[in-house]
VOPAGU-2260 file (C-alpha; in pm, 1 decimal, decimal comma):
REM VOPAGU-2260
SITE   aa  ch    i         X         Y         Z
SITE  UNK   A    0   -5225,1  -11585,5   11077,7
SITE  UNK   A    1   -5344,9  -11512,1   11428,6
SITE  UNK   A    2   -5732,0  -11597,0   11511,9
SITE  UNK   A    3   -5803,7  -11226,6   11521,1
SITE  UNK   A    4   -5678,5  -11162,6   11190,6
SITE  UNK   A    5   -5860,6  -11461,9   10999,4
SITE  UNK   A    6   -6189,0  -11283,0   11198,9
SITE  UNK   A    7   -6112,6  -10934,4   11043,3
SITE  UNK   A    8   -6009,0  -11083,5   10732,4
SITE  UNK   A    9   -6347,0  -11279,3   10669,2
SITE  UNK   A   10   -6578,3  -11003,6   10758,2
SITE  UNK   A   11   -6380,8  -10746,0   10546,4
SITE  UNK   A   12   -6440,8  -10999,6   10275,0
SITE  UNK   A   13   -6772,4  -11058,7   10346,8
SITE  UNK   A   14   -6872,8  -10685,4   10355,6
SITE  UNK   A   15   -6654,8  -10658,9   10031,6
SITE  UNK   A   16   -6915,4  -10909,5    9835,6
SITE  UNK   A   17   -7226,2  -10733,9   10039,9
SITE  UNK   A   18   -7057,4  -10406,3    9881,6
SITE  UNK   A   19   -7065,4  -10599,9    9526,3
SITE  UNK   A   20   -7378,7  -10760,8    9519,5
SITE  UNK   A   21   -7587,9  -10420,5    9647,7
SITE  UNK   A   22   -7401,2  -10221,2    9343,1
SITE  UNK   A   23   -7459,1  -10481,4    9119,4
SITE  UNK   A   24   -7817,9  -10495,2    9197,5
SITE  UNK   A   25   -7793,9  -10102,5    9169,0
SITE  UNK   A   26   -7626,7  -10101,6    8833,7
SITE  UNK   A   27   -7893,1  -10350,0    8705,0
SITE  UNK   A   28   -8198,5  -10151,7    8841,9
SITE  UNK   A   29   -8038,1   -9837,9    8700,3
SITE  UNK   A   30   -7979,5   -9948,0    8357,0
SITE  UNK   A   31   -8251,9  -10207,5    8254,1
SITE  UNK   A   32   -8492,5  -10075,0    8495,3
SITE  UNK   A   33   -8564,8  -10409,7    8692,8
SITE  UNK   A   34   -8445,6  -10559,4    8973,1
SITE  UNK   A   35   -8313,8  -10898,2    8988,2
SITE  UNK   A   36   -8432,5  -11181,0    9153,5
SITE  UNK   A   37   -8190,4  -11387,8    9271,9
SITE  UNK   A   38   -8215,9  -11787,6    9180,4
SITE  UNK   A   39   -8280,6  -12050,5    9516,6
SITE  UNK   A   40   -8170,4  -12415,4    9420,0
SITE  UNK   A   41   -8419,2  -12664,1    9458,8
SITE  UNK   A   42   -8392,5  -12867,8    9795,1
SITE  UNK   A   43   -8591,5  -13145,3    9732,7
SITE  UNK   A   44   -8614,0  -13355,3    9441,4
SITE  UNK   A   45   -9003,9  -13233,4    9425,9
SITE  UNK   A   46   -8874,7  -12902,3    9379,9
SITE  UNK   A   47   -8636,0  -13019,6    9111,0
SITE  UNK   A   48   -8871,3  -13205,7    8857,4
SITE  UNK   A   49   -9154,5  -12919,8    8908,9
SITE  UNK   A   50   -8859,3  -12722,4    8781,7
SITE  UNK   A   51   -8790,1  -12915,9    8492,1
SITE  UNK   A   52   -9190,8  -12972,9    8429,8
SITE  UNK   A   53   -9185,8  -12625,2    8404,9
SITE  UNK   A   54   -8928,4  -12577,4    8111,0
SITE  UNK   A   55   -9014,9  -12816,2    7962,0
SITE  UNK   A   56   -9381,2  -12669,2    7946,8
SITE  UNK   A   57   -9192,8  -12340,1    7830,7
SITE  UNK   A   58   -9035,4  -12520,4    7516,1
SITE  UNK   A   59   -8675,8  -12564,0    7684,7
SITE  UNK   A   60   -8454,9  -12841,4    7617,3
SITE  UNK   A   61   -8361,7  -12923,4    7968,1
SITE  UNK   A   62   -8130,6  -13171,7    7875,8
SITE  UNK   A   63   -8001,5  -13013,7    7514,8
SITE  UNK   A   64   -7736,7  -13289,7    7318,9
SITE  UNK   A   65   -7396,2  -13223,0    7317,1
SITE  UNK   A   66   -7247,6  -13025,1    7045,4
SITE  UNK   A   67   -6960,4  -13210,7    6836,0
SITE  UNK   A   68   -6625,0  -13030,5    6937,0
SITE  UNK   A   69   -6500,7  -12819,4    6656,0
SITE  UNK   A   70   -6113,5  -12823,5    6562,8
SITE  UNK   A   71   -6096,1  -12485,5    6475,1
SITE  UNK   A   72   -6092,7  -12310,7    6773,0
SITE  UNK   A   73   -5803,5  -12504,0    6908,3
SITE  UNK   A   74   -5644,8  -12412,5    6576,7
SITE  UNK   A   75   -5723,3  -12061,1    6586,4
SITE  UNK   A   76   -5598,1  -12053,2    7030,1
SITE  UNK   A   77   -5264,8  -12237,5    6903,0
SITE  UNK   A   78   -5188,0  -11977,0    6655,8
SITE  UNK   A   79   -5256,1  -11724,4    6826,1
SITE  UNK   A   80   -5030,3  -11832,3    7072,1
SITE  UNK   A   81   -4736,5  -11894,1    6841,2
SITE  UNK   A   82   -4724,3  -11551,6    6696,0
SITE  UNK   A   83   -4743,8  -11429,7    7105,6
SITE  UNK   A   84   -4436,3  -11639,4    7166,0
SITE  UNK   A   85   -4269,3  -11537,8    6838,8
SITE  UNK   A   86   -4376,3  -11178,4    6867,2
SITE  UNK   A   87   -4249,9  -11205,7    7296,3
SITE  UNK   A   88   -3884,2  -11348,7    7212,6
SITE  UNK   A   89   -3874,1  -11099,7    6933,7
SITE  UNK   A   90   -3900,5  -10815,7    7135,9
SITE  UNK   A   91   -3628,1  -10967,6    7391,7
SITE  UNK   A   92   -3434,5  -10989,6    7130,6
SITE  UNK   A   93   -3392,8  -10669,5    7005,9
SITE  UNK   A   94   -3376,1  -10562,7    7379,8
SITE  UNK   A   95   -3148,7  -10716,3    7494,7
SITE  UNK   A   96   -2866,4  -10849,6    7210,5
């Protein structure tokens, strides 16, 4: 890929996500009737704990437990599967033999 190329190729994808972003914003506006405020990251660790301060002074668990892992969802994703793969070579079957 020549120099040129990578150039028109980044700022078609840039104005591609400008494109997104404004209709997004649009859509939201349109429908809930706000706009959104986009979040900043904190730079500074100041910034950081005043942000967790703050939720916590809001009632929110910044630092929730973690929830036990339950068995059957990777049950029910498995199945699921199975009758995908049974229900796939199926079909081939009768296609094809």
């Amino acid at each position: 890929m020549s120099v040129m190329t990578r150039r028109l190729y980044l700022r078609t994808q840039s104005l591609c996500l400008h494109i997104l972003e404004f209709l997004s914003q649009f859509l939201i506006h349109i429908l809930f009737g706000f706009t959104h405020v986009p979040f900043r990251e904190p730079e500074t660790i100041e910034e950081d704990l005043a942000l967790v301060a703050q939720a916590m002074e809001m009632g929110i668990d910044p630092f929730p437990p973690k929830r036990e892992k339950k068995r059957w969802g990777r049950m029910a994703l498995g199945s699921f599967m199975i009758v995908l793969m049974v229900s796939w070579t199926s079909q081939f079957l009768m296609r094809f033999l």
